[in-house]
N, C-alpha and C positions, 0 to 999 in steps of 0.2 A: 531863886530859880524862876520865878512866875514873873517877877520882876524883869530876868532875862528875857523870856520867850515872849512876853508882853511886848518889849521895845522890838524882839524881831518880829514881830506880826507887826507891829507900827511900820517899819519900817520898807517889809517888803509890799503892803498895802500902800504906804504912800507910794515907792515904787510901781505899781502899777497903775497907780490913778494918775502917774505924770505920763506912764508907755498911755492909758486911753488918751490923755489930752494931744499926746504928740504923734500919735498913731497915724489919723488920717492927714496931716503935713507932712511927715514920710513916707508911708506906705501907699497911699492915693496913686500919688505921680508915678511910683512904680508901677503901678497898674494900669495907668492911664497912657501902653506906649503901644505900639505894634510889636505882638509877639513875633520872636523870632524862629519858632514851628509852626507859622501862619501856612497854612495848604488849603488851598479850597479849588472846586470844582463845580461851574455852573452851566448850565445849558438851557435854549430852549425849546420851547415845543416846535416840532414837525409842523410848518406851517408852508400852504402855498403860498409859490411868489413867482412875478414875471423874470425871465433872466433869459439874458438872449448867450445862446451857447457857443461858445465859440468853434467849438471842434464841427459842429453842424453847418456853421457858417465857411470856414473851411474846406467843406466836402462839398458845400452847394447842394445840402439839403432840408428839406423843411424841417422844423420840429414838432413833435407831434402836438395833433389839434391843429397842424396849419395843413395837413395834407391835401385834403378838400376847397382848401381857401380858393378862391379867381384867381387870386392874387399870385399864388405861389403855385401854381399849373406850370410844369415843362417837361420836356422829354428828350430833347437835346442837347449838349453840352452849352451849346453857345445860348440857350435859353435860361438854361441853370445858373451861366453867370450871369444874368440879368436881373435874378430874383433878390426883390429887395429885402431889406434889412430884417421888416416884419415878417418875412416869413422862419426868421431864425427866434422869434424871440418867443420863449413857451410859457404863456400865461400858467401855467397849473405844477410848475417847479417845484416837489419839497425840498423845504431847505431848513436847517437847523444851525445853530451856533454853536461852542463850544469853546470854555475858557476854563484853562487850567493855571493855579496861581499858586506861586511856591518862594522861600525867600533863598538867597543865593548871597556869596562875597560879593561885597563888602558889608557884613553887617557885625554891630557890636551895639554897645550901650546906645548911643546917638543914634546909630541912621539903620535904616533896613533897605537893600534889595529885593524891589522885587520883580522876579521875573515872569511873564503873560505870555501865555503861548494861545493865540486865538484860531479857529477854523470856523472855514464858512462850509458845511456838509453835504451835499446831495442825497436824498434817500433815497433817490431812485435809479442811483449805480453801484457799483462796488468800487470795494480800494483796489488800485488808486485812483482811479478816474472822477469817483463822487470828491474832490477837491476843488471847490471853484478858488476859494484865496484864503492866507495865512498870512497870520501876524506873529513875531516873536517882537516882544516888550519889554525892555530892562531901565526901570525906574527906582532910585536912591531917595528912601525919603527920610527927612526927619522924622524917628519914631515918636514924638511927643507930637509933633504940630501935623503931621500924617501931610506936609508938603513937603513936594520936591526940595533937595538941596540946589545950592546955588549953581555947585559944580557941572562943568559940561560931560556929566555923565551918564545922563539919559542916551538910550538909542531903539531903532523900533527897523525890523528887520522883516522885510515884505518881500513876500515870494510868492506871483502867482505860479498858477501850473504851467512844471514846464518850463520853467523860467530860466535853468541852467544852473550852475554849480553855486552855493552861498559864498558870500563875501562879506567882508568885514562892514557894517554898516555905521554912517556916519556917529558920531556924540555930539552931544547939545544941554545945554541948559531947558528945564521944562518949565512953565511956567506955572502950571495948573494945578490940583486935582483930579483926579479919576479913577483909582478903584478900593480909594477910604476917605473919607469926611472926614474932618477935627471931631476928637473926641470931646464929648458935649456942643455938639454941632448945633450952629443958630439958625434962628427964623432969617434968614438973611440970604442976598448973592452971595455965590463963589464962586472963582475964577475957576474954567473947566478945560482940561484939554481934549481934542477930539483926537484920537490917530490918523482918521480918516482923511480928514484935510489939513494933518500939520497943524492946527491952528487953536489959540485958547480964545474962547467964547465964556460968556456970564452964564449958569444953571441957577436962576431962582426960586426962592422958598414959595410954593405957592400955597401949601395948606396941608393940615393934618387927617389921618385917616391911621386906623386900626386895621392892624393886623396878627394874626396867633395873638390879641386878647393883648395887645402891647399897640403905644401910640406909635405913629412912624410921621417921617417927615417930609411931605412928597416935592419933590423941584425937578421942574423941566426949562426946558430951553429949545430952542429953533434956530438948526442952522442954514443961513440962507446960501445960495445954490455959489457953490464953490468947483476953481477948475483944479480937477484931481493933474490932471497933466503940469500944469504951472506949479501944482503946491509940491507934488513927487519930484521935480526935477529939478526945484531950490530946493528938498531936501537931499537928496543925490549928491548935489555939488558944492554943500555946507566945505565951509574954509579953504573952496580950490579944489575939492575932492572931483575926481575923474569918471566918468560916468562906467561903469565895468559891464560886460557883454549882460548879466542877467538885469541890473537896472535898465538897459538898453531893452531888453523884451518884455519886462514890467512895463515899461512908458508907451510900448507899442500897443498897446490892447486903449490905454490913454488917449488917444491922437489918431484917428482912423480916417484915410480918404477914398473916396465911393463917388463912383459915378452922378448925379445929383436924382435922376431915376429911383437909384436903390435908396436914399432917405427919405423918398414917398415925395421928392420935388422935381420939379418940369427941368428936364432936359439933360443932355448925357455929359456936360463937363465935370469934370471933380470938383466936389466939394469936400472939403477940410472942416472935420467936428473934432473938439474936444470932449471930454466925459465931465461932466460936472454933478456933483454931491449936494444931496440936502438932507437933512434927519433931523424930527423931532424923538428927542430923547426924555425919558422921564425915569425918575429914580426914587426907589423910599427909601428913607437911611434911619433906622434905631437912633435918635441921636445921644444917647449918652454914651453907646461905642463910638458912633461914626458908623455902624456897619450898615453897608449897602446890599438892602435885604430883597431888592425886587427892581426888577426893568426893562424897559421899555422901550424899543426905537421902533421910527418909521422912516426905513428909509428908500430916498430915492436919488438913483444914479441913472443920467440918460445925456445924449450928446445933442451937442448945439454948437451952433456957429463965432458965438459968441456971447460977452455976459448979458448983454439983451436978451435976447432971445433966451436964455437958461431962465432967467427974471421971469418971462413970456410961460415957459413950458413950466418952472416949475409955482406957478400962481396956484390959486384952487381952481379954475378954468383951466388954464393949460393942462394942470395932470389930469384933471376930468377928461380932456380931448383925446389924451395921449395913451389915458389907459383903454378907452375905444379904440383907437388908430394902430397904439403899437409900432411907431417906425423909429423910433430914438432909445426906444429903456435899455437901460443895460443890466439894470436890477431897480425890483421894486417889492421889496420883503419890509413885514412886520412885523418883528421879533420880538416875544415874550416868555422871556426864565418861565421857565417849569415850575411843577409845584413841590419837586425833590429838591430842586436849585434856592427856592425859597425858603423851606422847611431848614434845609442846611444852614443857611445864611444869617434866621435869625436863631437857631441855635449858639450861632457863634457868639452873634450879640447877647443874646440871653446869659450864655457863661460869662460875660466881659460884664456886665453888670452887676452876675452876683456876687464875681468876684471884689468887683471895687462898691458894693453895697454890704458885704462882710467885713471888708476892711478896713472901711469908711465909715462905718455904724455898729453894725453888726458886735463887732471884734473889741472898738471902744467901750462901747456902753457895758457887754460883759466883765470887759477890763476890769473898768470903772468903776462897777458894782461889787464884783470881790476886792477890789484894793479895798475898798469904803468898808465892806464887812468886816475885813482883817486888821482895818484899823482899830473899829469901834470894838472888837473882842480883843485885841491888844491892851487897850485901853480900857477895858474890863479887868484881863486878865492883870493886868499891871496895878490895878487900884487895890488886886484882893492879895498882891503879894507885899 
């Protein structure tokens, strides 16, 4: 009898000392994917910014803090539409972000959707009117490698205000990353995609810094001044696609002609600007998630006549000049996640860690240790029967 229960203690103790040794070869990689009840919710702080309003521009009237200006003094219709650009443009704007992130079909083992619903907020209107612009995001990624798949089944669905009824927005293959890292993410570039201008850019590794008592991994990038009109109207028209009445009033806010007077330059013929984009963006990411636990943009959108002059205005002299002058911004906000949106985020990471440091270590070595003890009293009990 002691003979018997001796070989089953051997036995199910080796048993478990082969699950510790094989434990973290299976279980890791399970751990190591994008869950598929991924929800999160970021924002950030209530921050002034310049934005020139359109509805004000519109009316032909000033915005506030320009009432008093020289500049923007009128009393008669035909005066009103003479007032130039800077008198719409209100330095002291609150404005806030807001990204809600959830995963959606097509997802299973392999890949995850996910879909990014973005708003740019006003605080100092009510709904609906505090809406300056919105993004909806639908990205397919490889749950293990957290890139896009190859498939053209990215799509990103922009609507400013007012913009008219939605419509189906083009698919495309994405190139980049953008709202998870590789888990166990390197000191290294990675290819990044912007929404903003369509376009993938390098975010590199620039250095470590601590946060909630955990190391993080900080990379930024600089993107140089991009024309939102040229990049929204090759996405619009991806494979032949037809341009539909709301992409038509999306491109319109893009592409604006003004008397040369109202851009704060000599003389009354029209001149033709485009809106061009620049944002330094910065990001910490946990890396043994990949979770992107804190960030940072500065951006700046303002019109020019061309990629010179965008070059010119967005230098560190030009926006010096322009943020004095005020006759070109279209927006010039500096967004930074809150401290609830941070706290959240590396919670996430925090759970993603412990889980695959339980399963990874944790979970073996306890294996490990009772297999080895049930051998070595098998192995007692079997010598005294």
């Amino acid at each position: 009898m002691k003979r018997t229960l001796g070989n089953a203690l051997i036995l199910i103790g080796a048993a478990l000392i082969v699950i510790a040794v094989l434990l973290p070869t299976f279980l890791v990689p399970r751990l190591r994917v994008i869950p598929l009840d991924t929800v999160s919710d970021t924002s950030t702080e209530i921050r002034e910014a310049a934005l020139l309003d359109s509805a004000l521009l519109g009316k032909n009237q000033p915005a506030p803090g320009r009432e008093n200006d020289p500049r923007c003094k009128a009393t008669t219709d035909e005066e009103k539409q003479k007032l130039p650009v800077h008198c719409f443009i209100n330095d002291k704007t609150p404005l806030q972000s807001k990204r809600h992130v959830e995963i959606e079909e097509p997802a299973d083992e392999k890949v995850a959707t996910m879909q990014v619903g973005t708003t740019m907020l006003r605080d100092d209107k009510e709904e609906p009117n505090n809406l300056v612009n919105a993004t909806l995001d639908r990205i397919t990624l490889n749950r293990s490698t957290a890139f896009p798949v190859e498939d053209p089944t990215s799509s990103v669905a922009i609507n400013a205000p007012k913009s008219g009824q939605d419509t189906e927005p083009p698919t495309f293959p994405r190139p980049g990353i953008q709202y998870q890292f590789p888990f166990g993410t390197e000191k290294k570039s990675y290819p990044y995609y912007d929404v903003q201008s369509m376009r993938n850019f390098e975010i590199d590794f620039v250095g470590e810094e601590e946060q909630a008592g955990e190391t993080v991994y900080k990379y930024s990038m600089t993107i140089p001044p991009q024309n939102l009109y040229e990049s929204l109207k090759e996405h619009f028209t991806r494979d032949g696609r037809k341009l539909t009445e709301a992409d038509k009033n999306t491109l319109a806010s893009m592409r604006l002609s003004f008397p040369g007077h109202k851009w704060g330059l000599e003389g009354d013929e029209d001149v033709e600007m485009d809106r061009y984009y620049t944002n330094v963006r910065t990001v910490r990411v946990e890396p043994t998630s990949g979770v992107i636990v804190n960030g940072t943009e500065e951006m700046f959108m303002f019109y020019a006549r061309d990629a010179k002059e965008a070059e010119e205005i967005a230098s560190k002299a030009g926006h010096e000049k322009e943020r004095a002058e005020r006759n070109r911004t279209a927006m010039d906000y500096t967004a930074q996640w809150d401290g609830k949106s941070k706290e959240a985020q590396m919670q996430k990471a925090t759970d993603a860690m412990s889980a695959m440091f339980i399963g990874g270590t944790v979970a073996p070595w306890i294996l490990g240790i009772v297999g080895l003890i049930l051998v070595l009293v098998g192995f007692r009990v079997r010598s005294k029967g």
